[in-house]
C-alpha positions as CSV (number, residue, x, y, z in Angstrom):
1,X,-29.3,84.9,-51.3
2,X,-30.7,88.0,-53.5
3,X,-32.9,90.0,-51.6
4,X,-34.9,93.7,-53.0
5,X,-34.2,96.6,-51.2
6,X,-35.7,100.3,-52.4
7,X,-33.6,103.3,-52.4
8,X,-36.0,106.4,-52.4
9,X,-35.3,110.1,-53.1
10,X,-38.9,111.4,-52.8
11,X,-38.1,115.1,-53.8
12,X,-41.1,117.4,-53.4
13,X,-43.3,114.1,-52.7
14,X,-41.5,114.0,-48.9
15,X,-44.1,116.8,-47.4
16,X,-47.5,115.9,-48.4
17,X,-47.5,112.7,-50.6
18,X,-50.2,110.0,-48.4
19,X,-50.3,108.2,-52.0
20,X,-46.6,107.3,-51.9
21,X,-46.1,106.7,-48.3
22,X,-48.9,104.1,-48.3
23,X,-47.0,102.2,-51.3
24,X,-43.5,102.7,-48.9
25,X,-45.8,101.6,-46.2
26,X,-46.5,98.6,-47.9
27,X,-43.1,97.4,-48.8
28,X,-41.8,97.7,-46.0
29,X,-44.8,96.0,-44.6
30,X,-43.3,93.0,-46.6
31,X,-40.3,93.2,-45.6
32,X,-37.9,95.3,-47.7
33,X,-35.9,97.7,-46.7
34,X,-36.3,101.1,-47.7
35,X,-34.1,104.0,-47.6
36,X,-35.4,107.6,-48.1
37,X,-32.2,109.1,-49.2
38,X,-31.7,113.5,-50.0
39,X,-29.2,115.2,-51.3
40,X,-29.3,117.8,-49.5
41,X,-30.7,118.3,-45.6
42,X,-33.9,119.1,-45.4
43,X,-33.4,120.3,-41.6
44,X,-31.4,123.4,-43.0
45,X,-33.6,124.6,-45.6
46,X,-36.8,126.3,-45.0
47,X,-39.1,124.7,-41.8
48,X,-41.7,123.6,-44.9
49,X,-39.1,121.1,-45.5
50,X,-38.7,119.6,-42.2
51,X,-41.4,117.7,-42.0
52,X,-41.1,113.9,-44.2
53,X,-44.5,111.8,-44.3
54,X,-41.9,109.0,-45.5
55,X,-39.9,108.8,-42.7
56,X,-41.7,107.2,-40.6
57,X,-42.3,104.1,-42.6
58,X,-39.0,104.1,-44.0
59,X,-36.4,101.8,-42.8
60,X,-34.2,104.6,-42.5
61,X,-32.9,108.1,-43.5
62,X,-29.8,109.3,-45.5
63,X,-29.5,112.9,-46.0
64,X,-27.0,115.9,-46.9
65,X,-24.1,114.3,-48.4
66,X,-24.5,114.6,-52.1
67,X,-24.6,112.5,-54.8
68,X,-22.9,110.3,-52.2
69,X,-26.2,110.0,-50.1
70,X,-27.1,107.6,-52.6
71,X,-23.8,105.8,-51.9
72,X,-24.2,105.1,-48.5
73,X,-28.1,104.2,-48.8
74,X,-26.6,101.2,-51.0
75,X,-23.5,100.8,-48.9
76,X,-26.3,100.2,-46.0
77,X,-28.5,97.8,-47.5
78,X,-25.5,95.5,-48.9
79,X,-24.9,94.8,-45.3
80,X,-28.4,93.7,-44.7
């Protein structure tokens, strides 16, 4: 059975973007899965940076391991 997933890298949207955690909001509200995924870590870069307004509705969080981040967001969400 096909199912949707999203695979999200929100960039500079992560800190203050209400607009596009509403829309995650709602998919995930319909049941897809979401993954927020970062190249790098947020959490060691500056403390602006720390903080994701995503996060919470996300179905979870891949960060700091490249290019590859994006990798294991899609590894996850095969095994859905």
């Amino acid at each position: 059975k096909e199912k949707s997933s999203v695979v999200i890298n929100p960039a500079a949207f992560t800190h203050y973007s209400y607009a596009l955690r509403d829309a995650c909001a709602a998919l995930t509200g319909s049941g897809l899965s979401l993954i927020e995924v970062h190249i790098s870590n947020p959490h060691s870069r500056e403390t602006f940076r720390h903080n994701s307004v995503i996060s919470g509705v996300a179905t979870g969080v891949i960060a700091g391991f490249g290019i590859d981040s994006y990798l294991l967001a899609l590894e996850q969400l095969s095994r859905r």
